[in-house]
C-alpha positions in Angstrom: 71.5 33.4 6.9 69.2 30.6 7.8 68.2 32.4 10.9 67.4 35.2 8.7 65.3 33.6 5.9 63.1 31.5 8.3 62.2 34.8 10.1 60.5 36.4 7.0 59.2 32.4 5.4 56.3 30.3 7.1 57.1 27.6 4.1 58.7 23.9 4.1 61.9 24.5 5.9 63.5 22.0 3.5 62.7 24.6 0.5 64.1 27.0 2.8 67.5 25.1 3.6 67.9 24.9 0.2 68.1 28.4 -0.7 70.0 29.4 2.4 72.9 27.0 0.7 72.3 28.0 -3.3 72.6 31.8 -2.2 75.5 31.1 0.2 77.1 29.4 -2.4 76.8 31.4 -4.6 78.0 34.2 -3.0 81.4 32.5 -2.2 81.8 31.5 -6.0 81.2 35.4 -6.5 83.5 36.8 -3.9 85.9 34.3 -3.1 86.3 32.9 0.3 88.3 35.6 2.0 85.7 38.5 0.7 83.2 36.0 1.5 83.8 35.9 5.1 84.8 39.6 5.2 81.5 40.1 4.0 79.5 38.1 6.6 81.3 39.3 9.7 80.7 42.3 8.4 76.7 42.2 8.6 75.0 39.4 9.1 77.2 37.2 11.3 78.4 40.6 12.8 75.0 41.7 13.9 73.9 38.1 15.4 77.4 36.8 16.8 79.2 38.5 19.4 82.7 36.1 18.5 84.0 33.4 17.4 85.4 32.2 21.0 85.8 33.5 24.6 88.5 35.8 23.0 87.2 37.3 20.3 83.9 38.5 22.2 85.1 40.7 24.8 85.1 44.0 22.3 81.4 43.3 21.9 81.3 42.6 25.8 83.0 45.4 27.1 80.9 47.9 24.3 77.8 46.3 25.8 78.8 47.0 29.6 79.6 50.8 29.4 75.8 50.7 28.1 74.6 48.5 31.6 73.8 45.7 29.1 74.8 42.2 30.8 75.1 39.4 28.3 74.0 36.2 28.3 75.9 33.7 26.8 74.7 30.9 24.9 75.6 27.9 22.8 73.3 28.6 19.8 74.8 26.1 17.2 72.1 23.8 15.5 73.2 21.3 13.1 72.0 21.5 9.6 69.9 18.7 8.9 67.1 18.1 6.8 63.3 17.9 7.8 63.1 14.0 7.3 66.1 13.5 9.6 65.2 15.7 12.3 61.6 13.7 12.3 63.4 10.0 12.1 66.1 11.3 15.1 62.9 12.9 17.0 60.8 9.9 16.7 63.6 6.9 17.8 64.6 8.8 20.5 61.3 9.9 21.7 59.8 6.2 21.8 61.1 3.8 24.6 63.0 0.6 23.2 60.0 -1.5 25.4 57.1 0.8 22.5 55.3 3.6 22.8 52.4 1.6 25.2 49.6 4.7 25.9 47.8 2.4 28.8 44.7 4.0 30.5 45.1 7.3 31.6 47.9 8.1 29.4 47.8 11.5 27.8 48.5 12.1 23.9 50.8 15.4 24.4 53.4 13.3 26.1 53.6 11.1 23.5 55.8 11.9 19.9 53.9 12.6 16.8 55.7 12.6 13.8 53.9 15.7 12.4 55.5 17.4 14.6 58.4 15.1 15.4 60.5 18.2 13.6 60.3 20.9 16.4 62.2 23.4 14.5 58.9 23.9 12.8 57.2 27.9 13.0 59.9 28.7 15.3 62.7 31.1 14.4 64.0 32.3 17.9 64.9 29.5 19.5 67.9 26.9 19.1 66.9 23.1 19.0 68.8 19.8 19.9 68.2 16.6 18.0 69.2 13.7 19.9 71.8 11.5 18.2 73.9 9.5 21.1 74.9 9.6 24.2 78.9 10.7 23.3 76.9 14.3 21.5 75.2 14.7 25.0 79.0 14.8 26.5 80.2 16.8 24.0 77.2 19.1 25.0 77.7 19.0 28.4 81.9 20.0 28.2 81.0 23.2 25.5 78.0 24.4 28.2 81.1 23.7 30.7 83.5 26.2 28.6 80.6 29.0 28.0 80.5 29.1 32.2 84.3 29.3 31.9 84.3 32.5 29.5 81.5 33.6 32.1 83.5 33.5 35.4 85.4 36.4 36.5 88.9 34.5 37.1 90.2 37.5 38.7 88.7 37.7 41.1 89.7 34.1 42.2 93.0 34.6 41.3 94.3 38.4 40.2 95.9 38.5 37.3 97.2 41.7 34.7 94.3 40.5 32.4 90.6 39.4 33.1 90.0 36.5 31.5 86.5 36.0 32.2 85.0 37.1 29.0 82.2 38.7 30.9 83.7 39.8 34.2 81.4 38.3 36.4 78.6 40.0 35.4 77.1 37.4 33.0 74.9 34.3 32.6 75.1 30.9 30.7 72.3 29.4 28.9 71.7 25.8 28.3 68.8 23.1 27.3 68.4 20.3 28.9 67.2 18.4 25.5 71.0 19.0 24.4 71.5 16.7 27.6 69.6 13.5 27.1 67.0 11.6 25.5 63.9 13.2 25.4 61.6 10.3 25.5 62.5 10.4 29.5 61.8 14.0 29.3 58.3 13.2 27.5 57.7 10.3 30.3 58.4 12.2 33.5 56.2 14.7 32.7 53.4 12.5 32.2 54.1 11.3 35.3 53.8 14.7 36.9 50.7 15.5 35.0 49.1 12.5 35.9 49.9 12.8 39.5 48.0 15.6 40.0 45.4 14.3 38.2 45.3 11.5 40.9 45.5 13.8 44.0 42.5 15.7 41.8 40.6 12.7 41.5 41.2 11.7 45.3 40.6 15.0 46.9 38.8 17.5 44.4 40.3 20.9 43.3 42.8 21.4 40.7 46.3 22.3 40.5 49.7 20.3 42.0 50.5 18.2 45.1 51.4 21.4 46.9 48.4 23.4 46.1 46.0 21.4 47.8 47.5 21.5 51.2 46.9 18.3 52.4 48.7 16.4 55.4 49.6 13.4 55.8 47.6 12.6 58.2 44.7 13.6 55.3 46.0 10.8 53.1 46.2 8.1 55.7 42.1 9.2 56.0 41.8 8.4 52.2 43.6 5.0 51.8 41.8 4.2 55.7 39.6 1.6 54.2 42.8 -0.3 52.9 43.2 -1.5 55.9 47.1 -2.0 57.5 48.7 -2.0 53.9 52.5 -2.5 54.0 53.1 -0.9 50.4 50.6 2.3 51.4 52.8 2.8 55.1 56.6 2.7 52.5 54.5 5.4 49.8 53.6 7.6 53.2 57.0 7.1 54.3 58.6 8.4 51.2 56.1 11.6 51.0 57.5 15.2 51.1 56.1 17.4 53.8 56.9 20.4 56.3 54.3 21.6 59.1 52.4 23.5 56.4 51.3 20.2 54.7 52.2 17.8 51.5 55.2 19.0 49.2 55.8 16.1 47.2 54.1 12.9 46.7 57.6 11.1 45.4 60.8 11.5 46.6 62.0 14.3 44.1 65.4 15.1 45.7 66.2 11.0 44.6 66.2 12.3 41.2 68.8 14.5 41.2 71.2 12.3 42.6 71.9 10.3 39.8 70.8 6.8 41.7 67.1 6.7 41.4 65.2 4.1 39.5 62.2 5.9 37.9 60.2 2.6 37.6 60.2 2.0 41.0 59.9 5.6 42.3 56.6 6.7 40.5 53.8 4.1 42.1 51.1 5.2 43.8 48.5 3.2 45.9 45.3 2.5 44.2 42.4 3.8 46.5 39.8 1.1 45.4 42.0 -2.1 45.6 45.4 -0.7 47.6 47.8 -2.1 45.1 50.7 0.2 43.8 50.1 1.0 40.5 52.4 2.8 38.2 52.6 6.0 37.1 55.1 5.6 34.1 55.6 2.6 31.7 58.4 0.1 32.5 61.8 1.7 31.4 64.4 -0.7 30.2 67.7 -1.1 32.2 70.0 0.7 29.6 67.6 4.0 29.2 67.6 4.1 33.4 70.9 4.3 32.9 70.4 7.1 29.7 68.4 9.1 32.1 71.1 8.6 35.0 73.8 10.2 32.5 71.5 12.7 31.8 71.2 13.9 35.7 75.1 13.7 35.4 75.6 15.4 33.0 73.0 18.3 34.5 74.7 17.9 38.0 78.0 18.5 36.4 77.1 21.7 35.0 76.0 23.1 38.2 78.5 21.6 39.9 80.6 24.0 37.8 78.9 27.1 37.9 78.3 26.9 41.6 82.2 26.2 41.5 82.9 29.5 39.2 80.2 31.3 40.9 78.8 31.9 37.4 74.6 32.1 37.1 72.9 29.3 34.8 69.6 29.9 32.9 67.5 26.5 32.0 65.6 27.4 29.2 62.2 26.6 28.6 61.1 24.4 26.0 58.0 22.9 24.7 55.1 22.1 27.1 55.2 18.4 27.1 58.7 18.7 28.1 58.5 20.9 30.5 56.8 19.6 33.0 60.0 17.6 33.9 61.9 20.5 32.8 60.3 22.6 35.6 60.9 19.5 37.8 64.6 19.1 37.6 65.5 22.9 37.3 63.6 23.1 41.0 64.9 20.4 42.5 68.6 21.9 41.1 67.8 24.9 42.6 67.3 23.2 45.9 70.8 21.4 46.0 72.4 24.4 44.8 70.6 27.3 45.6 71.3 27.3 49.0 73.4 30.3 49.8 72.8 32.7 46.4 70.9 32.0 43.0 72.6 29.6 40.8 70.3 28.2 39.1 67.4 30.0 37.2 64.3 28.8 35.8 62.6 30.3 32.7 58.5 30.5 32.3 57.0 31.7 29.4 54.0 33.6 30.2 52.1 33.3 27.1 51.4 29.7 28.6 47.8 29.1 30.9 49.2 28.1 33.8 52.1 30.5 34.2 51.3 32.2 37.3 50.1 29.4 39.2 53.5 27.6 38.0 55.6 30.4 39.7 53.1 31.1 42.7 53.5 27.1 43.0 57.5 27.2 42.8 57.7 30.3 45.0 56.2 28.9 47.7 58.1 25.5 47.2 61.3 27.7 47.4 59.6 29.5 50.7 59.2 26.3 52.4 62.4 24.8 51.6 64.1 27.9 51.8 66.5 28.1 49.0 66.9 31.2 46.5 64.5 31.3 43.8 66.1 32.4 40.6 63.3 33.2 37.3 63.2 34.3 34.0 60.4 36.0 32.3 59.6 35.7 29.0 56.4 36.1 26.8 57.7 32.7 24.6 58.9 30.8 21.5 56.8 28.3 20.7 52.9 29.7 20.5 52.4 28.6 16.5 53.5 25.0 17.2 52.1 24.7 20.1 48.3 25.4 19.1 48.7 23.4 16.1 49.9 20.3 17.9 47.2 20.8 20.9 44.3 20.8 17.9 45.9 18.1 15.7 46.2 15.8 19.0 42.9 16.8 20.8 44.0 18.2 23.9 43.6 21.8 25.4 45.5 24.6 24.0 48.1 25.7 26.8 48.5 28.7 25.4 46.3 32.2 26.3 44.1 33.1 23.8 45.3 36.5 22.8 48.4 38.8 22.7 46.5 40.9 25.6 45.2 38.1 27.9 49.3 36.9 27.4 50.5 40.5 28.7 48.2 40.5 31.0 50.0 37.2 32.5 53.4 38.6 32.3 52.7 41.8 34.2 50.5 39.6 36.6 53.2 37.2 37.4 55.9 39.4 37.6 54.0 42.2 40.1 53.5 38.8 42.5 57.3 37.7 42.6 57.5 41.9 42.9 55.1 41.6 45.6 56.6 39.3 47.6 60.3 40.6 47.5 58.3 43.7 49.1 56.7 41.7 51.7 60.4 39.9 52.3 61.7 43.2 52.8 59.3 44.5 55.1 59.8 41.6 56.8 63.5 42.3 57.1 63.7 38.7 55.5 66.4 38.6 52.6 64.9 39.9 49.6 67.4 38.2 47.2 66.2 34.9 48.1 64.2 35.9 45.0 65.8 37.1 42.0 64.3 37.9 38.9 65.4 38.8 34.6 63.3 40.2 32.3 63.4 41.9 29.2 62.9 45.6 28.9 61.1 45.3 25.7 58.3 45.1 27.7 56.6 47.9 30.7 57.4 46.4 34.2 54.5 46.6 36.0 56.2 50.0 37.8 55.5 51.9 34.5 51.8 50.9 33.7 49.2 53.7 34.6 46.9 51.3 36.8 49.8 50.7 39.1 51.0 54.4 40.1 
């Protein structure tokens, strides 16, 4: 019901909440509890909600399946909380114990406003995750752990009378990685990723990330040459990811994902002028290392258990000062446990800028590292909030200026993954090193005119 009244009102969600309850109860004082419940499973809980658990879905599974319709399953529960606690959870656990210290070169969107501190605000299609502890995160983590369960096709494994995968095989798991953690180290690692590229931007010209500049490192040790022999520049050179084709990382990414990485010590790069290490992110306190440790866990876990299950898991995409590190992790999961088939999927939402370069980027990442490149396409969920909060902050909207120029990204980023599963095949390369969803409410690029 909630879902339903937020889609057709733009108004304070508190107002809304309200009504959701008086006409709920209301209709329970009217019908009774039993006709109540009848009642919803009967249309509106009926239309949105496949079951109640991994046993009462497969009907709506197996309807969906004679059709060719593969489900994705997903953990949509939000707890119902008002506007003013969503915005006091948001804020605490968006600002580090140590403050929220902007020092120079910090950059507003990966800070927490409380304006917009609520992010359930102008968006009705996608589930949210208030941070409230770290024992909700582990909770999180074992029901994401149970949706991969009703996903897996035990019979396979193990053949019994009765499948007891809910989805035979054939299915997906979504989860978010804001259910996982506290997002303030979400909010600070992509600030560290955005302003790394503004230093290799700054150092040598051209925009884009690390990768795209394709530098060596023999094309660094040029630019930090008037250092002299500088001890901490040779360990940051040292700990630089590269291949033959030139500069991957500038950090150690693959540290991250194994749950024993310090992030104050691993984001410091040299200054050019003066060759001391300066850092990228503020100082984290001991315990919220550790918060963003349990966090990795909790993410490696997961994976752990779909690889185990041989089950597919979608990351979701969320809002663009989370996602850099988002992005970030997904890849670097993809890497560990991408190795052999797609596990792990990313999801891009192309009414965002930088879309294509972000999957031409991650493509070629996947190329050069050779692991399976799993993706998502999607237009978005967030485009309302997301303007609003780029103009009330000052920075540049991320998101394309029309519905057209946003169409024109999808069909453009999804005819160059097309492109190059083409070229892999030609090649007599494996073509499902990279493999692709999208929705069919939208023409692929197979059924528009200009590409007959």
């Amino acid at each position: 019901m909630e879902s339903l009244t937020n889609t057709f009102t733009d108004n304070n969600r508190t107002n809304s909440d309200n009504a959701d309850k008086q006409l709920m109860k209301l209709a329970r004082n009217l019908l009774g509890q039993k006709l109540f419940v009848l009642l919803m499973k009967s249309s509106f809980y009926g239309h949105f909600v496949a079951g109640e658990n991994r046993h009462t879905i497969v009907p709506a599974l197996e309807r969906l399946r004679s059709f060719g319709v593969k489900p994705i399953l997903d953990y949509s529960v939000e707890e119902d909380i008002t506007q003013e606690e969503a915005e006091k959870r948001e804020v605490e656990s968006s600002v580090s114990s140590a403050g929220d210290k902007k020092e120079e070169g910090s950059m507003p969107q990966y800070h927490v406003d409380k304006s917009f501190a609520d992010r359930r605000y102008k968006v009705s299609s996608a589930r949210t995750y208030f941070y409230l502890n770290e024992a909700t995160c582990e909770r999180n983590m074992e029901i994401f752990i149970k949706c991969l369960e009703a996903v897996s096709d035990d019979d396979r494994k193990a053949p019994r009378a009765v499948a007891t995968g809910a989805t035979f095989g054939t299915g997906i798991t979504a989860i978010k990685l804001t259910a996982l953690g506290r997002p303030q180290l979400l909010l600070q690692l992509s600030e560290v990723i955005m302003r790394t590229r503004k230093y290799m931007e700054d150092m040598v010209g051209g925009q884009g990330n690390v990768l795209t500049h394709h530098k060596t490192i023999k094309d660094l040790e040029k630019y930090y040459a008037t250092l002299g022999d500088n001890k901490d520049v040779k360990e940051f050179l040292n700990n630089v990811t590269s291949d033959k084709e030139g500069i991957l990382h500038l950090f150690p990414w693959s540290g991250i994902v194994d749950e024993d990485s310090q992030l104050s010590d691993t984001f410091r790069v040299p200054d050019p002028q003066t060759g001391q290490m300066r850092r990228l992110i503020s100082q984290i306190p001991p315990k919220e290392e550790e918060m963003f440790r349990n966090m990795i866990r909790r993410l490696n876990t997961i994976v752990k258990a779909a690889a185990d299950l041989d089950v597919r898991i979608m990351v979701d995409a969320e809002q663009t000062y989370f996602q850099p590190a988002i992005s970030r992790i997904t890849l670097e999961m993809m890497r560990k446990y991408n190795k052999d088939k797609a596990i792990v999927f990313n999801t891009y939402q192309c009414y965002l800028r930088e879309t294509f370069r972000e999957v031409n980027t991650d493509l070629e990442q996947a190329k050069r590292q050779n692991f399976y490149f799993g993706a998502k396409l999607v237009r978005g969920a967030y485009m309302d909030q997301e303007r609003d909060r780029a103009k009330s902050l000052g920075y540049p909207d991320p998101v394309n200026p029309t519905f057209e120029a946003t169409t024109e990204m999808y069909h453009k980023t999804l005819s160059e993954c097309l492109r190059r599963i083409k070229l892999m095949k030609d090649c007599d390369d494996d073509a499902r090193k990279i493999v692709l969803w999208w929705p069919r409410t939208t023409k692929t690029p197979c059924d528009l005119p200009s590409s007959r």
